[in-house]
C-alpha distance (Angstrom), angle and dihedral (degrees) to the residues before:
residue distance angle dihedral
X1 . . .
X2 3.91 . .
X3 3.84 128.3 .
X4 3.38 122.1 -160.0
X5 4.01 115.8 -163.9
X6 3.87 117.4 -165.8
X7 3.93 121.6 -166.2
X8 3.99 139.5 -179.7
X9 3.09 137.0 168.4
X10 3.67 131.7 21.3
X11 3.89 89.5 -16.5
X12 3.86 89.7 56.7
X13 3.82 93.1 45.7
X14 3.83 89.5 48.4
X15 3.95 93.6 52.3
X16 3.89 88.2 39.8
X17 4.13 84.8 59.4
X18 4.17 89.4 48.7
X19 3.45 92.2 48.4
X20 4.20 92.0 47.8
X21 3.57 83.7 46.0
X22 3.67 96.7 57.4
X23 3.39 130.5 -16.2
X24 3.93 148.0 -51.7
X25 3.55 99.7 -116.9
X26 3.93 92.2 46.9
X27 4.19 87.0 48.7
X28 3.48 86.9 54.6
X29 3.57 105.5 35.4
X30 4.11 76.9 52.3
X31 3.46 99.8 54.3
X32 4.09 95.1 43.9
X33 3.93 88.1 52.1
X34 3.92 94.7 53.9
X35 4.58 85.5 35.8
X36 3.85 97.2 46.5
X37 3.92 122.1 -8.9
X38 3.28 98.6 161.1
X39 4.28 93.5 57.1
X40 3.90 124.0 77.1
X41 4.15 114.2 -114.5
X42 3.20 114.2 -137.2
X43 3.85 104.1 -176.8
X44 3.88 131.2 -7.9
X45 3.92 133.2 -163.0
X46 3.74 142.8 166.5
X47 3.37 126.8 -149.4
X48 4.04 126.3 -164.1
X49 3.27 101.9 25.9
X50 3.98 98.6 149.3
X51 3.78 97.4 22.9
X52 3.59 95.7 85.1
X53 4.05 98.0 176.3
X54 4.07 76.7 66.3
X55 3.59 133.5 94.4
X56 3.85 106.2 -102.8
X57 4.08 107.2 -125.0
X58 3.91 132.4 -162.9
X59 4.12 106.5 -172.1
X60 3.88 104.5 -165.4
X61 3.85 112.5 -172.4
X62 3.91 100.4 -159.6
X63 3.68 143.1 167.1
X64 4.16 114.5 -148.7
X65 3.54 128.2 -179.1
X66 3.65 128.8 -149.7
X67 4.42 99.7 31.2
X68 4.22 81.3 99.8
X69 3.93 122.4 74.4
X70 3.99 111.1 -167.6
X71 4.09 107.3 -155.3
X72 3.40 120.0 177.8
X73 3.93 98.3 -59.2
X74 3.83 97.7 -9.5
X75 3.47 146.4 101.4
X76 3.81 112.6 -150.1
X77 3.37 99.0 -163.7
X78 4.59 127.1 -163.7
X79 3.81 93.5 -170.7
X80 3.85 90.0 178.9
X81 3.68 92.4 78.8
X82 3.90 90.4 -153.8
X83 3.37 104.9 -55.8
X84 3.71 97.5 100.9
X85 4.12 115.9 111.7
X86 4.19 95.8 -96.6
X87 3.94 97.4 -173.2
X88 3.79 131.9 27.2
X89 3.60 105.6 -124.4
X90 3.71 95.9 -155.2
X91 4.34 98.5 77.7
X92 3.83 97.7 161.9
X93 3.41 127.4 116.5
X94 3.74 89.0 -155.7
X95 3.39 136.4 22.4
X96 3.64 130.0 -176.3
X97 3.83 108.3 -169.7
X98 3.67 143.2 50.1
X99 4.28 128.5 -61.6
X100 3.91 102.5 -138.7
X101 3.87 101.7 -174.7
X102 4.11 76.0 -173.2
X103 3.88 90.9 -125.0
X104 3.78 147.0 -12.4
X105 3.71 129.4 -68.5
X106 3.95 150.2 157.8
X107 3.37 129.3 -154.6
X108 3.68 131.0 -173.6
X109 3.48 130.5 -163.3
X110 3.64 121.9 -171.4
X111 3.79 125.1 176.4
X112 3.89 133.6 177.6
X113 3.34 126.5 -155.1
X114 4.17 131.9 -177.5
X115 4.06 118.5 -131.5
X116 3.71 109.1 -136.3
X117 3.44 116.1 -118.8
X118 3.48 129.1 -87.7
X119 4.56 82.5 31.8
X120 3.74 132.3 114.9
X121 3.61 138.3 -179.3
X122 4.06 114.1 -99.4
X123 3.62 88.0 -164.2
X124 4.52 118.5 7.9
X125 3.42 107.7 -138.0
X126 3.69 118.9 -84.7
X127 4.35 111.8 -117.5
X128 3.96 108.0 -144.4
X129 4.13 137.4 171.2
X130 3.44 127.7 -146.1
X131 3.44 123.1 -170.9
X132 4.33 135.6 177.2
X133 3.44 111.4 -119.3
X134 3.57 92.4 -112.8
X135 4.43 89.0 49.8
X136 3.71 91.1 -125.4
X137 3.74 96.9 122.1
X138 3.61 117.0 29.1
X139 4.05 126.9 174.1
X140 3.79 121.8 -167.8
X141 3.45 120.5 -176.0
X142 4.02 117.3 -165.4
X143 3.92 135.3 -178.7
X144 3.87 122.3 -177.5
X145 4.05 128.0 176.0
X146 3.60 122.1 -147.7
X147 3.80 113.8 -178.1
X148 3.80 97.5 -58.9
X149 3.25 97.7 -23.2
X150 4.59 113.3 102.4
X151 4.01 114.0 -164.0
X152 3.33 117.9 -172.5
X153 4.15 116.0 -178.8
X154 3.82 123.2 -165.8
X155 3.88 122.0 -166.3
X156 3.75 121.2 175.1
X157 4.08 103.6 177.7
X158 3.70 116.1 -173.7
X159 4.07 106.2 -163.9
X160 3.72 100.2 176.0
X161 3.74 118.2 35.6
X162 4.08 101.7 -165.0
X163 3.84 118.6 69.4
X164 3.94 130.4 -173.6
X165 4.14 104.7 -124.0
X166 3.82 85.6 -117.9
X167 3.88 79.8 76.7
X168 3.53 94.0 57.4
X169 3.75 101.9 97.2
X170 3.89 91.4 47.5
X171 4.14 94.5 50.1
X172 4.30 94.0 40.9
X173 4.17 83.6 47.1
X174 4.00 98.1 47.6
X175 4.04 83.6 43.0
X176 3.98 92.9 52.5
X177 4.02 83.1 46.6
X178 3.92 81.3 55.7
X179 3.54 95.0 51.5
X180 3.53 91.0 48.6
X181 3.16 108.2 55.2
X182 3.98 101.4 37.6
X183 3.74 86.3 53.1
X184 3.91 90.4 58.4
X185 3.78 121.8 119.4
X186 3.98 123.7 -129.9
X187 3.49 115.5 -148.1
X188 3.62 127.2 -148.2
X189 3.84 119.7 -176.3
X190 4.07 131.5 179.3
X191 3.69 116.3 -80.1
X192 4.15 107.5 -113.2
């Protein structure tokens, strides 16, 4: 499948610095060891490098093993490849002092995959947004199907970096919701 990777902000200006420090293919060569180094990459490219009003972007074309469970006549089907969030990192059932995420960001992760013939979805993939009361951290998952092609976009946008702890219930909820739903399975059975 493909991954797309989008960055802003101080992440983006960070990777822009690796990748004038050395070069593209050893940024993304990088970044698709620390993603995925179990799969096989195909092809790589980054787009925006110089254009920094632009959304930095890492393409990885890739080919993974092992994210697909065939079961009798289904297709169970992790389309996150890995890069979902696997554990909440705030575990408290109290806390009494402030969540600094030390600045803002975005990131966007958008993957494509291609249904096998003779496969369709039992359920499509259900798009949501969640958003803090405030909206300074919003995620927004999407999935869209175009003949046999299944896109599924992630975008977890953090606006304001520096939360009162009375917030804390509202960010480690929306995060679990995260969690949740990038750890969801598509499944794809034979057409009768």
């Amino acid at each position: 499948g493909k991954i797309t990777i989008g960055e802003t902000g101080y992440i983006a200006t960070n990777n822009r610095i690796k990748i004038d420090e050395g070069s593209k293919e050893e940024y993304t060569k990088a970044v698709f060891n620390s993603l995925l180094p179990e799969a096989n990459l195909k092809s790589s490219e980054v787009k925006n490098i110089d254009n920094l009003d632009e959304t930095l972007k890492t393409v990885l074309e890739v080919y993974q093993e092992g994210y697909a469970e065939v079961v009798g006549d289904a297709i169970y089907l992790n389309p996150m490849l890995g890069l979902n969030m696997e554990e909440n990192p705030f575990k408290p059932e109290i806390r009494n002092y402030p969540i600094d995420f030390r600045y803002s960001n975005t990131e966007t992760v958008r993957l494509m995959f291609n249904i096998p013939a003779g496969y369709e979805f039992e359920e499509a993939p259900k798009n949501i947004a969640i958003t803090l009361p405030n909206k300074g951290i919003t995620f927004k998952y999407s999935a869209s199907i175009n003949g046999t092609i299944l896109m599924i976009s992630t975008k977890i946008d953090i606006s304001t970096h520096l939360y009162s702890y009375t917030d804390y219930d509202y960010i480690k909820s929306l995060l679990q919701e995260v969690i949740a739903k990038q750890g969801e399975m598509i499944v794809l059975k034979k057409k009768a």
